[in-house]
C-alpha positions as CSV (number, residue, x, y, z in Angstrom):
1,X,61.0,-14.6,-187.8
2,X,62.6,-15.3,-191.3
3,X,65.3,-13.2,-192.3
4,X,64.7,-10.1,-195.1
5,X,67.2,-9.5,-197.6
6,X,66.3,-6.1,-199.5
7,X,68.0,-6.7,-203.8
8,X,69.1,-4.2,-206.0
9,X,66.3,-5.4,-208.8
10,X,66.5,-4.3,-212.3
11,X,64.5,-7.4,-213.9
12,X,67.1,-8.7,-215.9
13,X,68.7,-12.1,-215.7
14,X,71.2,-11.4,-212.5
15,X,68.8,-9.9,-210.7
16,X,65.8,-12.3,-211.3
17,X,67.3,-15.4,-211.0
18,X,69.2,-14.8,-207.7
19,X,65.8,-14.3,-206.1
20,X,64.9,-18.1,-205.7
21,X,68.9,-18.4,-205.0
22,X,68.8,-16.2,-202.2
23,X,65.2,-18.3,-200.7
24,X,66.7,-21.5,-201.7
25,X,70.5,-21.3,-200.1
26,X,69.9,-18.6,-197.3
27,X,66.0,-18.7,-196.5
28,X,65.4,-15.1,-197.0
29,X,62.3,-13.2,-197.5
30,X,63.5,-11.2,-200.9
31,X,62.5,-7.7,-201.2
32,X,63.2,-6.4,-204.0
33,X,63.5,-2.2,-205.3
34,X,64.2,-0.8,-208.6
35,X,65.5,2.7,-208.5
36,X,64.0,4.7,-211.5
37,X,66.7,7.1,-212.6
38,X,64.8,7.7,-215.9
39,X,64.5,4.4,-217.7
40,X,61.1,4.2,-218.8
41,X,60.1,1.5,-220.6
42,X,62.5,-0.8,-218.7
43,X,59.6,-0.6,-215.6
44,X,56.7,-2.0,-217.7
45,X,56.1,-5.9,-216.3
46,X,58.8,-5.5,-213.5
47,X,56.3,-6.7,-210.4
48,X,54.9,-9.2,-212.0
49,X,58.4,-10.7,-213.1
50,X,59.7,-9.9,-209.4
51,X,57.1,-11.5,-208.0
52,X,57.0,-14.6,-210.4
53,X,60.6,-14.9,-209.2
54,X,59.7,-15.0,-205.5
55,X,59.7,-11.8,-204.4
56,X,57.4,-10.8,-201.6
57,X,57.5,-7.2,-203.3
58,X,58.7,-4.8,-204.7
59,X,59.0,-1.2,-204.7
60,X,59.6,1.2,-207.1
61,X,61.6,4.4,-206.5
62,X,61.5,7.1,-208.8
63,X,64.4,9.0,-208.1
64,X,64.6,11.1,-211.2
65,X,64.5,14.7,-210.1
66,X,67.2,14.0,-207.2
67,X,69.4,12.3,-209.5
68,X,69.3,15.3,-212.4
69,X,69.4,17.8,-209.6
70,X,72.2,16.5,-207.0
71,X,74.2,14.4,-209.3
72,X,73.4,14.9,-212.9
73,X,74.2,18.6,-213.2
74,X,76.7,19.0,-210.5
75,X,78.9,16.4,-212.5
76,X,78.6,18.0,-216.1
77,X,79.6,21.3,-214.4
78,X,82.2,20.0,-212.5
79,X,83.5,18.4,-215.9
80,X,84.2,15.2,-214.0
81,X,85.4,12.5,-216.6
82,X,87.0,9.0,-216.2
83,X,89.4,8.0,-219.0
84,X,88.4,11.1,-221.1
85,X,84.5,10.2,-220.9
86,X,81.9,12.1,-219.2
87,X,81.2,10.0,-216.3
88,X,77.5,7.9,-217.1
89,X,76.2,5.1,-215.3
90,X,78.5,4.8,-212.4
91,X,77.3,8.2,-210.8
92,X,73.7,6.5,-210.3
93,X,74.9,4.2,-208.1
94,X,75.5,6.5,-204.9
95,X,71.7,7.5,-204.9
96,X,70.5,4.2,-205.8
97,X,72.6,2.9,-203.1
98,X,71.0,5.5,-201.2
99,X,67.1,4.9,-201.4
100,X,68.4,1.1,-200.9
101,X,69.2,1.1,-197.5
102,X,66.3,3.5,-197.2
103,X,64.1,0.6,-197.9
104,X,66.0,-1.7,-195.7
105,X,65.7,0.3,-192.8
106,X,62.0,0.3,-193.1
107,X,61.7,-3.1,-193.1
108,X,63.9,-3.7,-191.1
109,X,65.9,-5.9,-193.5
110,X,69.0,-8.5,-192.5
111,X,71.1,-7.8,-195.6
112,X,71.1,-6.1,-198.6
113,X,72.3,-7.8,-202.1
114,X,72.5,-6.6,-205.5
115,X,73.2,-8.1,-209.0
116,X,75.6,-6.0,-210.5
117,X,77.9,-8.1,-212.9
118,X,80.9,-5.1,-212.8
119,X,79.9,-2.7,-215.7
């Protein structure tokens, strides 16, 4: 049986292009999931451009309400800041980390990879 990897997918350049990397250099069946968080218009196109990669599919989470709920307003009433900031994109990454290995349970996924270039 061929190996699944489940990737962090967002559709842009990391993220797509490592898709035929990961088929060409480890073999792997790519599944990819894009955890919606609340960025609209950045969904529109994004199986078709998975797919066209080499995914086998993809799914999308729409983890919106969670995220406001358990992480969102906890944080702004906590007043948590990093270097005097408000903390913003880094506290999606527990929950999207979350639904992740959610997914890769279910299948029953080898690995999981993600594209994230350090921001």
């Amino acid at each position: 049986m061929k190996e699944k990897v489940v990737l962090a997918y967002s559709g842009g350049l990391d993220t797509s292009i490592i898709i035929p990397w990961l088929k060409e250099n480890f073999d792997y069946e790519v599944i990819c999931v894009c955890v919606n968080c609340g960025q609209a218009e950045e969904l529109d196109g994004l199986e078709e451009r998975a797919k066209a990669c080499g995914a086998s599919k993809l799914y999308i989470e729409d983890i919106q309400d969670e995220f406001v709920n358990d992480f969102i307003f906890p944080t702004l009433k906590a007043g948590a800041k990093y270097e005097g900031y408000l903390l913003g994109t880094s506290f999606a990454r527990p929950p999207i980390a979350k639904r992740i290995v959610e997914i890769a349970r279910k299948e029953g996924a080898d690995a999981i990879c993600h594209g994230c270039t350090g921001e």
